[in-house]
C-alpha positions, 0 to 999 in steps of 0.5 A, a space after each residue: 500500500 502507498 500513501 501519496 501527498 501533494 503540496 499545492 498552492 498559489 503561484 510564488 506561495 513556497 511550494 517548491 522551497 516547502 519540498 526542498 526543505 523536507 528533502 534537506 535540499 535547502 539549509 535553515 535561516 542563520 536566524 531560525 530557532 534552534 529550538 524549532 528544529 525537527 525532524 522529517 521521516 522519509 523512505 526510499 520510495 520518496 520522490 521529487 519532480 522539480 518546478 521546470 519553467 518552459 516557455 517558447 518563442 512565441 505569444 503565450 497563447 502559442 505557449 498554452 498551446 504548445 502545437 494543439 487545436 484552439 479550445 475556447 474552454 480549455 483556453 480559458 480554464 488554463 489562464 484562469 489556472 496560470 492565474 492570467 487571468 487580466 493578462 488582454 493581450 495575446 
């Protein structure tokens, strides 16, 4: 039996910084608390796909495309997701 996590949250909220911590990737401030230390279980099984940036050439329509046929809902259901929202020009 596995048991699986996610982390979400808005764009910029630590998400990567929060996983990167647990996996001992980033170091303690020079200020923490010494007293707040603790201590994070993980097993072999544990896992980390990393935050990868792509952006091509070209609008950002073209980028939430990437090649695929224009779908109106799709469309706007990824800008709403990529928090674009107000971004009016294409």
């Amino acid at each position: 039996m596995y048991n699986h996590s996610f982390t979400a949250g808005a764009v910029g909220g630590g998400k990567s910084t929060f996983i990167q911590a647990i996996l001992g990737s980033v170091p303690p401030s020079p200020d923490a608390d010494a007293r707040a230390e603790c201590l994070i279980a993980t097993t072999s099984n544990t896992g980390y796909s990393p935050q990868e940036a792509v952006v091509v050439s070209g609008t950002i329509e073209e980028n939430i495309l990437l090649g695929r046929s224009f779908d109106a809902d799709a469309f706007k259901f990824a800008l709403s997701f990529a928090q674009f929202e107000k971004v009016s020009e294409f």
